[in-house]
LONU-6792 format. One record per residue: x, z, y of N, C-alpha, C, O in turn; residue number from 1; residue in three letters. Coordinates in Angstrom, 2 decimals. Example, Ala and Ser with C-alpha at 12.3 -4.5 7.8 and 13.67 -1.06 7.14 Angstrom:
BEGIN
@n.X->13.19 n.Z->7.80 n.Y->-5.69 ca.X->12.30 ca.Z->7.80 ca.Y->-4.50 c.X->13.20 c.Z->7.80 c.Y->-3.30 o.X->14.24 o.Z->8.46 o.Y->-3.32 k->1 r->ALA
@n.X->12.85 n.Z->7.08 n.Y->-2.25 ca.X->13.67 ca.Z->7.14 ca.Y->-1.06 c.X->12.90 c.Z->7.87 c.Y->0.03 o.X->13.41 o.Z->8.04 o.Y->1.14 k->2 r->SER
//
This chain:
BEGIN
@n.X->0.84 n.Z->0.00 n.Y->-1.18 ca.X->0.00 ca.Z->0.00 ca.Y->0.00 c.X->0.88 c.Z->0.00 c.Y->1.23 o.X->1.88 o.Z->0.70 o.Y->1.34 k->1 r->UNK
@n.X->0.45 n.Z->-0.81 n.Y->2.14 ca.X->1.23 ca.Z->-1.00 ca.Y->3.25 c.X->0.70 c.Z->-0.60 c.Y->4.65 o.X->1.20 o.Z->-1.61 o.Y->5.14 k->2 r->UNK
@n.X->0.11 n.Z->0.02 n.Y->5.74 ca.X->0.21 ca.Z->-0.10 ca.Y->6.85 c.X->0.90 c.Z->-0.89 c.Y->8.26 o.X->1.99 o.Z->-0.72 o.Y->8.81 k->3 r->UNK
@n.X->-0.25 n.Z->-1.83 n.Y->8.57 ca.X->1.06 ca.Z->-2.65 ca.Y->9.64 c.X->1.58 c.Z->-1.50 c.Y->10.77 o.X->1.12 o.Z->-0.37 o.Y->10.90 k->4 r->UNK
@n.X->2.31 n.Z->-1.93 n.Y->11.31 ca.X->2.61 ca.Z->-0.90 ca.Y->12.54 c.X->2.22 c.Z->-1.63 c.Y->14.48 o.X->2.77 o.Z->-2.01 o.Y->15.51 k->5 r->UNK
@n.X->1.23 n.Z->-1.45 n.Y->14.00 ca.X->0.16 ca.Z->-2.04 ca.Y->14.64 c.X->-0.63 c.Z->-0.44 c.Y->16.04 o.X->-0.12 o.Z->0.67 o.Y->15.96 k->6 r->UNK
@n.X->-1.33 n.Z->-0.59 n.Y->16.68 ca.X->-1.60 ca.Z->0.74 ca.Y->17.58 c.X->-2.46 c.Z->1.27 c.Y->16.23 o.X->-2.13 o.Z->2.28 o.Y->15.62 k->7 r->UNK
@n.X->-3.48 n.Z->0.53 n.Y->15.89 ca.X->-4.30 ca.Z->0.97 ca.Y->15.32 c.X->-3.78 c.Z->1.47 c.Y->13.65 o.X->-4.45 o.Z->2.32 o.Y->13.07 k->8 r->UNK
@n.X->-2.87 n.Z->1.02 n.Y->13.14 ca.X->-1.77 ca.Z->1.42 ca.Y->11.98 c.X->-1.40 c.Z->2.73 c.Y->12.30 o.X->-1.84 o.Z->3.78 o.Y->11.85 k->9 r->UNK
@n.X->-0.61 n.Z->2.56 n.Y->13.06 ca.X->0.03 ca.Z->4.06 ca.Y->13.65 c.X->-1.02 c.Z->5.25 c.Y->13.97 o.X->-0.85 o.Z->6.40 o.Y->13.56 k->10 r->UNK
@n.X->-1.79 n.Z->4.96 n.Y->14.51 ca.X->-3.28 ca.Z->5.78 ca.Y->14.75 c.X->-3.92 c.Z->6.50 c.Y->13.56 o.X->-4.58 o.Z->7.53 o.Y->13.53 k->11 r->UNK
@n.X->-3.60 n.Z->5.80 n.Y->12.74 ca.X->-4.15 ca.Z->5.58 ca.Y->11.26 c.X->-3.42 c.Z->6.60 c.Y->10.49 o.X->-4.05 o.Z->7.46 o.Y->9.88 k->12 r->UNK
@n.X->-2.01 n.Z->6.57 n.Y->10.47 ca.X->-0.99 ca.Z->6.97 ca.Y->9.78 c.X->-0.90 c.Z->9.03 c.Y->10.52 o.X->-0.74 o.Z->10.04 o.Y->9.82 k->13 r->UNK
@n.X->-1.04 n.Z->8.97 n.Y->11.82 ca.X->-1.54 ca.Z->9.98 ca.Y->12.11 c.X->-2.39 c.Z->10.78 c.Y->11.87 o.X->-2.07 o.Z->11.97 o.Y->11.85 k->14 r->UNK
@n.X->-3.58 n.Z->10.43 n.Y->11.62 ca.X->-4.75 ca.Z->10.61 ca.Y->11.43 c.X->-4.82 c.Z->11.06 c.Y->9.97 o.X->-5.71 o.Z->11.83 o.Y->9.60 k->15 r->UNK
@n.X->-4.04 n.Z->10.66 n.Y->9.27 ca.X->-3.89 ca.Z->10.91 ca.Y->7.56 c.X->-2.69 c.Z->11.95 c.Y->7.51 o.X->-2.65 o.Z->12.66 o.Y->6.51 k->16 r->UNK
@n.X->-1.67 n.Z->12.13 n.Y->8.52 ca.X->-0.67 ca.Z->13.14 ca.Y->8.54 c.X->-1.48 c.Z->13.91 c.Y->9.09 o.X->-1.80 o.Z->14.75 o.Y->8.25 k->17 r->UNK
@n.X->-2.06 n.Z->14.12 n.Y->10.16 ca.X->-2.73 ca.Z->15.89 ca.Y->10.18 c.X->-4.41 c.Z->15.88 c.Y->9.06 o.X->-5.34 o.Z->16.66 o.Y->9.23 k->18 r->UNK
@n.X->-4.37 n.Z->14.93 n.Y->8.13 ca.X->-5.53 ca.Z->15.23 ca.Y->7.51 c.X->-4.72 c.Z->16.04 c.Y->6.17 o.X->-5.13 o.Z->17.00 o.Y->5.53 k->19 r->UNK
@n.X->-3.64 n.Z->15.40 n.Y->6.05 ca.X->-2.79 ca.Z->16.34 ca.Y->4.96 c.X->-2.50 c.Z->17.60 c.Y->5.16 o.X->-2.50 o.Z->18.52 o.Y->4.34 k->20 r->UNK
@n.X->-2.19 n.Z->17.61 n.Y->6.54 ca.X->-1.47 ca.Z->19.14 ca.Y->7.03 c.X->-2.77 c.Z->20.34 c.Y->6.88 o.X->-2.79 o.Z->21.43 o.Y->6.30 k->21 r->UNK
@n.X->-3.99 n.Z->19.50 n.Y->7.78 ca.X->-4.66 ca.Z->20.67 ca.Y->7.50 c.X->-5.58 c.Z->20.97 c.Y->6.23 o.X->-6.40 o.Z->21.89 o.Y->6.30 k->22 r->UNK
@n.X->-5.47 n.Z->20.37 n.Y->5.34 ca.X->-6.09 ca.Z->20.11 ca.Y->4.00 c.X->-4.38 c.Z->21.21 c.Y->3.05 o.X->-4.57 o.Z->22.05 o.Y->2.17 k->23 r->UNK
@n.X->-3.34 n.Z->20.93 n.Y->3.43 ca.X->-2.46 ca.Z->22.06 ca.Y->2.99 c.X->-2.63 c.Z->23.46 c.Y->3.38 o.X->-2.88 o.Z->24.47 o.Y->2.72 k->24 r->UNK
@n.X->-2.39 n.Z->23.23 n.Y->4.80 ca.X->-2.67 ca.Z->24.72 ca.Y->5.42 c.X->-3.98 c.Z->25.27 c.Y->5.11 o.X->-3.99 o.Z->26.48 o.Y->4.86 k->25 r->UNK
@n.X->-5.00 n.Z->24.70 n.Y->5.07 ca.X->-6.72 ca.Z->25.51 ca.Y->4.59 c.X->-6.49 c.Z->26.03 c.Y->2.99 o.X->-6.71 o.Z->27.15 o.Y->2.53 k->26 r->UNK
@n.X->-5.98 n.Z->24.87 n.Y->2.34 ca.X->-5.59 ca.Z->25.18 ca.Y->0.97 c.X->-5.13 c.Z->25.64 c.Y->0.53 o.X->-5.17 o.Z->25.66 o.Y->-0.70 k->27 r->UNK
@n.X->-4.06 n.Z->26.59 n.Y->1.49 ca.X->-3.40 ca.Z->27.43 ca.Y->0.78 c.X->-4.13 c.Z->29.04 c.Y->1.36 o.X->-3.88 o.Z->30.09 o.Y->0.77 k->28 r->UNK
@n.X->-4.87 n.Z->28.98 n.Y->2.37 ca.X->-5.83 ca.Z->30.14 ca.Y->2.65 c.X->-6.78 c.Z->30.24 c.Y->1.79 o.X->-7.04 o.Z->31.33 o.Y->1.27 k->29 r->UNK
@n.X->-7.63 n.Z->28.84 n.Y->1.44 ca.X->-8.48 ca.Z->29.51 ca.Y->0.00 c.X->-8.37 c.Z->29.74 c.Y->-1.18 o.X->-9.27 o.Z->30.05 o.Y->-1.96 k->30 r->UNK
@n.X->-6.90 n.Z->29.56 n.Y->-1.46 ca.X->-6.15 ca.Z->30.22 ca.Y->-2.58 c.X->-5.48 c.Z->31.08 c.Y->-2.77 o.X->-4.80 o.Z->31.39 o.Y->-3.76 k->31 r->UNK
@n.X->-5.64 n.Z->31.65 n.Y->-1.62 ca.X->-5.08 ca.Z->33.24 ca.Y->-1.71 c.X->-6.15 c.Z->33.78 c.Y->-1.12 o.X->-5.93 o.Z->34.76 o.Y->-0.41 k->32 r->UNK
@n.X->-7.21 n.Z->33.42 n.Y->-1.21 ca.X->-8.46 ca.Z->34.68 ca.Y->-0.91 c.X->-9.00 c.Z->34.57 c.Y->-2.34 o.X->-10.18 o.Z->34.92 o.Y->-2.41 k->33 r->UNK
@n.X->-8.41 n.Z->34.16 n.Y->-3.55 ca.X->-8.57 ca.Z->34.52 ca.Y->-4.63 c.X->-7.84 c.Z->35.59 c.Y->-5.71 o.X->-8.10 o.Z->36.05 o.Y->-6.82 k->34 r->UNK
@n.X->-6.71 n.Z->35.68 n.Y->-4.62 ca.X->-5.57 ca.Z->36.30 ca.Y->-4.83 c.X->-5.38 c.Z->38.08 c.Y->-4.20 o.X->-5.06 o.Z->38.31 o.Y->-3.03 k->35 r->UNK
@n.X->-5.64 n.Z->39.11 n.Y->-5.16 ca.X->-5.41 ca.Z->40.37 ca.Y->-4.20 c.X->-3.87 c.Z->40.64 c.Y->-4.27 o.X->-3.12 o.Z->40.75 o.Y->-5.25 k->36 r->UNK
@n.X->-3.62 n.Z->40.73 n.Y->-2.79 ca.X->-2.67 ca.Z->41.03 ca.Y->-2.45 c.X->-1.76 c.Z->42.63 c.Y->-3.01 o.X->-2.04 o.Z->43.74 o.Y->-2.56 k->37 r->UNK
@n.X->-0.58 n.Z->42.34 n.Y->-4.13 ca.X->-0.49 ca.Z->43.53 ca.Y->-4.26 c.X->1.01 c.Z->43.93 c.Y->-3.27 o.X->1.17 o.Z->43.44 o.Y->-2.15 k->38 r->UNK
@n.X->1.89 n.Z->44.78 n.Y->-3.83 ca.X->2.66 ca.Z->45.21 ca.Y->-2.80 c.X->4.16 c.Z->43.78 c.Y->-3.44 o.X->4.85 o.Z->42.97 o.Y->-2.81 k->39 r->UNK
@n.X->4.05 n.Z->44.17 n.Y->-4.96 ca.X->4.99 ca.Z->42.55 ca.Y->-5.48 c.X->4.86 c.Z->41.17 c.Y->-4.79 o.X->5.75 o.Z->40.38 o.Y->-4.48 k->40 r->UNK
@n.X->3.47 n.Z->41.09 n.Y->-4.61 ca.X->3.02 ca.Z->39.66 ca.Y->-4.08 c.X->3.33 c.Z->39.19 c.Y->-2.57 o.X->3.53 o.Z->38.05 o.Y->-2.14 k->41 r->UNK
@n.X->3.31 n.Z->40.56 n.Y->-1.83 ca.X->3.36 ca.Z->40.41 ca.Y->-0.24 c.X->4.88 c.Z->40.68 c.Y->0.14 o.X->5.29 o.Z->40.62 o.Y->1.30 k->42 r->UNK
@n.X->5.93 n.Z->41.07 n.Y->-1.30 ca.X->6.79 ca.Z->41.18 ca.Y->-0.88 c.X->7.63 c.Z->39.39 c.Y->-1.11 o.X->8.64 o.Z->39.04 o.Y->-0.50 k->43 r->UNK
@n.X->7.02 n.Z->38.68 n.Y->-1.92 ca.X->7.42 ca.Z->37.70 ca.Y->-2.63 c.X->7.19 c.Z->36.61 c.Y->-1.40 o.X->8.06 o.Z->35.74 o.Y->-1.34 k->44 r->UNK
@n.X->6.27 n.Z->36.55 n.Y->-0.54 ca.X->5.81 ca.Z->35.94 ca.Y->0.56 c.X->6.48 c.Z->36.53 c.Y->1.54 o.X->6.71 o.Z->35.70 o.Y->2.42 k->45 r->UNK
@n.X->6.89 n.Z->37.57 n.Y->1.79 ca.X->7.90 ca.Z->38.03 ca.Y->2.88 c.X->9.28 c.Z->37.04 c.Y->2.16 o.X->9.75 o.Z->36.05 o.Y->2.72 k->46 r->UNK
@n.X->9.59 n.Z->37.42 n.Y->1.25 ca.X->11.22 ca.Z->36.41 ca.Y->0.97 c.X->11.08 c.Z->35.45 c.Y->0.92 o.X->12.08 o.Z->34.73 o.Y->0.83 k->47 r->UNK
@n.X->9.74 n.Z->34.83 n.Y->0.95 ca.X->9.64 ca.Z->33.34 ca.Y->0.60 c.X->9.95 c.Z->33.03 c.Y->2.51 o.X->10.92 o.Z->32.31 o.Y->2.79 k->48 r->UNK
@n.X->9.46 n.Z->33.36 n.Y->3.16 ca.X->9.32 ca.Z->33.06 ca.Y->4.62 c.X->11.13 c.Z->32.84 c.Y->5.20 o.X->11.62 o.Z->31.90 o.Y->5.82 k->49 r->UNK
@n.X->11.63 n.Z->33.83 n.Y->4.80 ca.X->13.34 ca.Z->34.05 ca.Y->4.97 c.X->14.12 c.Z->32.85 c.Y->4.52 o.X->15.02 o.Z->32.28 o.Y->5.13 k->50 r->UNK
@n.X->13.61 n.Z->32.57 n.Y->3.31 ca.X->14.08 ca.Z->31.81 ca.Y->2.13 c.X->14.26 c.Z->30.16 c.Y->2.81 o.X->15.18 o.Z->29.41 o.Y->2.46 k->51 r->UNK
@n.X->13.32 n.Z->29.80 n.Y->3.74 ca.X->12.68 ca.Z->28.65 ca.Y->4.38 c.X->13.20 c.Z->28.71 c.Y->5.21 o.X->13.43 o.Z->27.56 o.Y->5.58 k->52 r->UNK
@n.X->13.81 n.Z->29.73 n.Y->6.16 ca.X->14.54 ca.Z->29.82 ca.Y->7.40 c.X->16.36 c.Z->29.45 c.Y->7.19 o.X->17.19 o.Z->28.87 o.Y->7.90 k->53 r->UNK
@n.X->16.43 n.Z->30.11 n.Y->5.88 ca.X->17.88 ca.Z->30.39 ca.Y->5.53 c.X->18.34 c.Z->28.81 c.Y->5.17 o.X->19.34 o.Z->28.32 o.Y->5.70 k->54 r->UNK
@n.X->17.42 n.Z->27.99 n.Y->4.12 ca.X->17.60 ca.Z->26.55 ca.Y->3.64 c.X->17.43 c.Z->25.95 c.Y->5.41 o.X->18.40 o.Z->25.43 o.Y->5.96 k->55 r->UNK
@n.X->16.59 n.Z->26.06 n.Y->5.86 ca.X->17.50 ca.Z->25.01 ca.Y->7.20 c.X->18.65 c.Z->25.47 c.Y->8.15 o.X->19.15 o.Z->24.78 o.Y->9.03 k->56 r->UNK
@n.X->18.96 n.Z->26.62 n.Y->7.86 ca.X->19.76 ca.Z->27.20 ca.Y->8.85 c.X->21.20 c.Z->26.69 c.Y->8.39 o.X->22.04 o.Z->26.31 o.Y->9.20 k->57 r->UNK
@n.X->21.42 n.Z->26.72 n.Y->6.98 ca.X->22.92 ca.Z->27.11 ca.Y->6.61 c.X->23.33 c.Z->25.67 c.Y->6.43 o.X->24.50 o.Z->25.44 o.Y->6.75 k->58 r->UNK
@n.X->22.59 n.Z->24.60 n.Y->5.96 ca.X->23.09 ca.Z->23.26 ca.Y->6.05 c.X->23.56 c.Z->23.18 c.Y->7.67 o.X->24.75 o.Z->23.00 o.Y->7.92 k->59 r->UNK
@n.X->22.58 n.Z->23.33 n.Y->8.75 ca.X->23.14 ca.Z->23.22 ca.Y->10.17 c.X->24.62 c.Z->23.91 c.Y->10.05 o.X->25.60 o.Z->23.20 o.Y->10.24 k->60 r->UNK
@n.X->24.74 n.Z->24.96 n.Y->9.81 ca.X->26.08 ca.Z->26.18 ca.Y->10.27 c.X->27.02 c.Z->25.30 c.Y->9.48 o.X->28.00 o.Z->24.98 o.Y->10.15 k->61 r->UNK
@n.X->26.98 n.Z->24.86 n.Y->8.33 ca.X->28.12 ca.Z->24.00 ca.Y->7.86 c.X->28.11 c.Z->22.19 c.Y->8.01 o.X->28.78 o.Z->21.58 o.Y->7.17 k->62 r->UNK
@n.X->27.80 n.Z->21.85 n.Y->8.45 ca.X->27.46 ca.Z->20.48 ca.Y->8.65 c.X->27.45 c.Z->20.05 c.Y->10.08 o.X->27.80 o.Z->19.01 o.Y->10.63 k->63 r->UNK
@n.X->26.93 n.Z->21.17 n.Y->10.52 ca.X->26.59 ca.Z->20.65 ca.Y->12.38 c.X->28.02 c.Z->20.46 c.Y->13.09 o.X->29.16 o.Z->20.41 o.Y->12.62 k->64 r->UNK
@n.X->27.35 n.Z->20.36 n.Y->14.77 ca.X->28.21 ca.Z->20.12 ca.Y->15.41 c.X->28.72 c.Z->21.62 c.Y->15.97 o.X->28.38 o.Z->22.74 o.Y->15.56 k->65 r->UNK
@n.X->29.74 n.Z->21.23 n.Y->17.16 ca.X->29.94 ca.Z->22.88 ca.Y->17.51 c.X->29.08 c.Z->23.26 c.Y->18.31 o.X->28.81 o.Z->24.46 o.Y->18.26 k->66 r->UNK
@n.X->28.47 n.Z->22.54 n.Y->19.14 ca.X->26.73 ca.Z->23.32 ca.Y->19.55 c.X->26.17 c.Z->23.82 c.Y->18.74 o.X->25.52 o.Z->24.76 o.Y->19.20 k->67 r->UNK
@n.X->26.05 n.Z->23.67 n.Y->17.53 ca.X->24.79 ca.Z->24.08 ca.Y->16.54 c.X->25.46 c.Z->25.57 c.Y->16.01 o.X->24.84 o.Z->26.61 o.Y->15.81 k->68 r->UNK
@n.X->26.97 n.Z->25.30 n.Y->15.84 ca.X->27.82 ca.Z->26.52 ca.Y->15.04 c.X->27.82 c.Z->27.59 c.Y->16.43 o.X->27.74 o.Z->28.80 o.Y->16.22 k->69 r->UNK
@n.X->27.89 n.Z->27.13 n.Y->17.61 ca.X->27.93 ca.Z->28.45 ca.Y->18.31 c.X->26.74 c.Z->28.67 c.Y->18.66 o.X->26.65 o.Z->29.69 o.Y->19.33 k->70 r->UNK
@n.X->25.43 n.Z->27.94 n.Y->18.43 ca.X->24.24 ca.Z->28.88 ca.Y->18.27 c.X->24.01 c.Z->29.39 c.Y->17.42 o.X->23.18 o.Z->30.27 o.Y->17.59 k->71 r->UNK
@n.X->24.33 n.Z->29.28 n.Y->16.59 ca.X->23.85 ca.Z->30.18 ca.Y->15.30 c.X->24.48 c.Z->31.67 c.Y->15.55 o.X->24.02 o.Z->32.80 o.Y->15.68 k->72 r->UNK
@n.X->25.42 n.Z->31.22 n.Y->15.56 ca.X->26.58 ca.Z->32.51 ca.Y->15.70 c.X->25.88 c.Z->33.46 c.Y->16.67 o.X->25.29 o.Z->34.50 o.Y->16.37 k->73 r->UNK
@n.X->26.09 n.Z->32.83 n.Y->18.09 ca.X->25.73 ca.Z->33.43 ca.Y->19.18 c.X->24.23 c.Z->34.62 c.Y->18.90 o.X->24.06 o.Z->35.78 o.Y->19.26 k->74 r->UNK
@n.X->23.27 n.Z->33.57 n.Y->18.04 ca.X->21.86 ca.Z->34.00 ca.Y->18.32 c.X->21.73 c.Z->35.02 c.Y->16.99 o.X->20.61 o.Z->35.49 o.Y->16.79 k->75 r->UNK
@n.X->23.03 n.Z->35.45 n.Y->15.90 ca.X->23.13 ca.Z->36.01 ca.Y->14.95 c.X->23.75 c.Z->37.20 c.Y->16.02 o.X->22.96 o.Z->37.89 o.Y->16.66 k->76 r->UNK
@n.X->24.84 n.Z->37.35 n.Y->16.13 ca.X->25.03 ca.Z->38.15 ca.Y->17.18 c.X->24.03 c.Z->38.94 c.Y->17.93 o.X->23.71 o.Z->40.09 o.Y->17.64 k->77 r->UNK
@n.X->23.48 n.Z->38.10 n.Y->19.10 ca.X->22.65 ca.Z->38.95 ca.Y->19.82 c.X->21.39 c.Z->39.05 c.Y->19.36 o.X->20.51 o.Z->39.33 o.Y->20.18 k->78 r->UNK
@n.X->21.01 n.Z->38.82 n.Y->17.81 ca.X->19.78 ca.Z->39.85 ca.Y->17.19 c.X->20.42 c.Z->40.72 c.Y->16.57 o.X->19.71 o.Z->41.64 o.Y->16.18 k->79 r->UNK
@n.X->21.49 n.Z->40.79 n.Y->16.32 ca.X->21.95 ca.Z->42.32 ca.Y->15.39 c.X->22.08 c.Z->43.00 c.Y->16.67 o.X->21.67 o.Z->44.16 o.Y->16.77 k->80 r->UNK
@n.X->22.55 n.Z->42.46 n.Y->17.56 ca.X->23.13 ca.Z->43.69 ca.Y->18.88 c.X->21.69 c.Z->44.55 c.Y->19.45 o.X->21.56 o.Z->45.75 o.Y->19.69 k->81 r->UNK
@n.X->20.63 n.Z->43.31 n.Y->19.58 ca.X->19.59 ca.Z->43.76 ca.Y->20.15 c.X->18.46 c.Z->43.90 c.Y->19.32 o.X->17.71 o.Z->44.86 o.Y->19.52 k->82 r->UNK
@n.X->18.25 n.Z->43.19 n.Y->18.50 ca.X->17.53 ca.Z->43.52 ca.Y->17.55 c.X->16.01 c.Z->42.79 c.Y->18.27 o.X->14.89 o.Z->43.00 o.Y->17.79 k->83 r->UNK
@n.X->16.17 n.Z->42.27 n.Y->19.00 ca.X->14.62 ca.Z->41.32 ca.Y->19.95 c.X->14.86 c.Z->39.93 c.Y->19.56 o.X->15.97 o.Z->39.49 o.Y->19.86 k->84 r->UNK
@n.X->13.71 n.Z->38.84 n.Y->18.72 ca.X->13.95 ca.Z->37.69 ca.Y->18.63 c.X->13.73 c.Z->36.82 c.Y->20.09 o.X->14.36 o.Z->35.76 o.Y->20.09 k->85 r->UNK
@n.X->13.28 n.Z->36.98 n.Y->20.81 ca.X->13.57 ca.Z->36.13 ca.Y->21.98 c.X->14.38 c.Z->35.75 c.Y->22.62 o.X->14.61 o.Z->34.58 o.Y->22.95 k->86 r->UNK
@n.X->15.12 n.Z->37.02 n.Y->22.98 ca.X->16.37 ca.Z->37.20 ca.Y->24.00 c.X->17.15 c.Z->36.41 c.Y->23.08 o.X->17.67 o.Z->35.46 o.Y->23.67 k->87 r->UNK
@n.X->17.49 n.Z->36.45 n.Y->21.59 ca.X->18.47 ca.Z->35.86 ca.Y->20.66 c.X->18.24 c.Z->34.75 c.Y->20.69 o.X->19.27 o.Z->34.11 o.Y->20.92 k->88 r->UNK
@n.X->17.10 n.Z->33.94 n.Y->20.52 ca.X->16.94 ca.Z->32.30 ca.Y->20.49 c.X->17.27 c.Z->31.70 c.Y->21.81 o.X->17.91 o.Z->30.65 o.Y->21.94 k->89 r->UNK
@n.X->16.64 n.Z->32.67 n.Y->23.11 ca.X->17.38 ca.Z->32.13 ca.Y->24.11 c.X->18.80 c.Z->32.21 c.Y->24.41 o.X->19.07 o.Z->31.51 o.Y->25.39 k->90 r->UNK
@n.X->19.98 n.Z->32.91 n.Y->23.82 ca.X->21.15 ca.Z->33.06 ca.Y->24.33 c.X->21.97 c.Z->31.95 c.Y->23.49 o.X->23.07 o.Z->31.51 o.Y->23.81 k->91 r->UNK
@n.X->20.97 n.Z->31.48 n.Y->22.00 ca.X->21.58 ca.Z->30.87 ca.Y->21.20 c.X->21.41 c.Z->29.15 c.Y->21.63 o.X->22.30 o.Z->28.31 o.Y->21.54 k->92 r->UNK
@n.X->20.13 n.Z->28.97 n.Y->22.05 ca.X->19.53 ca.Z->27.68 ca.Y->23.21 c.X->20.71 c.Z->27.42 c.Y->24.10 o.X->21.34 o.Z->26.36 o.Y->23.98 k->93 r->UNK
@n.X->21.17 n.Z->28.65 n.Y->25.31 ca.X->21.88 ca.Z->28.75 ca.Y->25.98 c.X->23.67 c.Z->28.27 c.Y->25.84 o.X->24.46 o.Z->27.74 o.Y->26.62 k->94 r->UNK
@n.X->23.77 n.Z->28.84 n.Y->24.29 ca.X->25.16 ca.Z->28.51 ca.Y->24.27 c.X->25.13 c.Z->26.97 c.Y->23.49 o.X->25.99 o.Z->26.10 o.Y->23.66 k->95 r->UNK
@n.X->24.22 n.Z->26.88 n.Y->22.81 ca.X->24.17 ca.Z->25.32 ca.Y->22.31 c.X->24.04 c.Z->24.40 c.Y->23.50 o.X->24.49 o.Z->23.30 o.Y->23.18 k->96 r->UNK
@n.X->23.67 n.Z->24.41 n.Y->24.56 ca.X->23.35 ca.Z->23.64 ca.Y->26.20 c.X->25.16 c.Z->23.64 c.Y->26.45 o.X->25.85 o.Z->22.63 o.Y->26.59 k->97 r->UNK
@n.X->25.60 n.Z->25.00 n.Y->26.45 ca.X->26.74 ca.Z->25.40 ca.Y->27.23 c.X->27.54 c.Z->24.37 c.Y->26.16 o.X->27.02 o.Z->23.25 o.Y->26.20 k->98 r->UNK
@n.X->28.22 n.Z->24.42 n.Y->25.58 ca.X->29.29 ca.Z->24.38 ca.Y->23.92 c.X->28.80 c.Z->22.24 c.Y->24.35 o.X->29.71 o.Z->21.44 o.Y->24.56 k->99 r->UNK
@n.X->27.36 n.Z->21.82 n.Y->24.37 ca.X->27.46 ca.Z->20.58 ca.Y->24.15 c.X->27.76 c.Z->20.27 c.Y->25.48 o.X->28.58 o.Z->19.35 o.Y->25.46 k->100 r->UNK
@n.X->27.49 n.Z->20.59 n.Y->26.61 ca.X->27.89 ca.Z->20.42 ca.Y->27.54 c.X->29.68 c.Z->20.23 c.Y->28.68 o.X->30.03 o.Z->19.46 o.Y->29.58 k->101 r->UNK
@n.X->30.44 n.Z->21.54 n.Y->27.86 ca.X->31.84 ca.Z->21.43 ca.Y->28.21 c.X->32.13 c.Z->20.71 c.Y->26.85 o.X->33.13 o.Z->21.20 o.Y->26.32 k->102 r->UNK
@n.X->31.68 n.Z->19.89 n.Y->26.28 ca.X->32.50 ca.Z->19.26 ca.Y->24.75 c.X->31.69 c.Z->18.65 c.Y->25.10 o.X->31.38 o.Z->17.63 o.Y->24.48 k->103 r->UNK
//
C-alpha cells in the first residue's frame, strides 16, 4: 500500500498517526483498569518509566556530540546537587546552547 505525498496523502498519513497514538494510549488505560494495582506491579511501571529514559539517554552520552555530553553531565550534576527537575533540564539546555555555540 502506498500513499502519494500529495496535501491530501500527508493529511491522511496524519490522521492515521494520531488515530494509532490514541487507540495505544486509551488501550493501554483500559487494560489496566482490569488490572489491580499491587505494590509489585506499580513498582514494575515505576522501572519501566526509568528504563525508557535511560535507553535514550545513554546512546546520546556515548554517540553524541559535545553539546549533548555536556548536557547530560551538566543536567546529572545539577539534579543530584539540587535535587529539582527543572532547574536541571534548564542548566543542561543551557550548557548544550553554550558547548554548541563556542565549538
Amino acid at each position: 500500500m502506498t500513499i502519494e505525498t500529495t496535501t491530501a496523502g500527508v493529511l491522511a498519513l496524519i490522521a492515521i498517526m494520531a488515530l494509532v497514538t490514541l487507540v495505544t494510549r486509551f488501550g493501554g488505560v483500559f487494560a489496566m483498569s482490569f488490572v489491580r494495582i499491587s505494590p509489585r506491579i506499580e513498582s514494575f511501571i515505576n522501572t519501566m518509566a526509568s528504563s525508557v529514559l535511560i535507553a535514550i539517554v545513554v546512546p546520546m552520552a556515548f554517540s553524541g556530540d559535545a553539546g549533548a555530553v555536556a548536557a547530560l553531565s551538566v543536567t546529572a550534576v545539577t539534579m543530584l546537587a539540587l535535587r529539582k527537575p527543572l532547574p536541571a533540564i534548564a542548566a543542561g539546555i543551557a550548557a548544550a546552547g553554550l558547548v554548541r555555540y563556542l565549538f
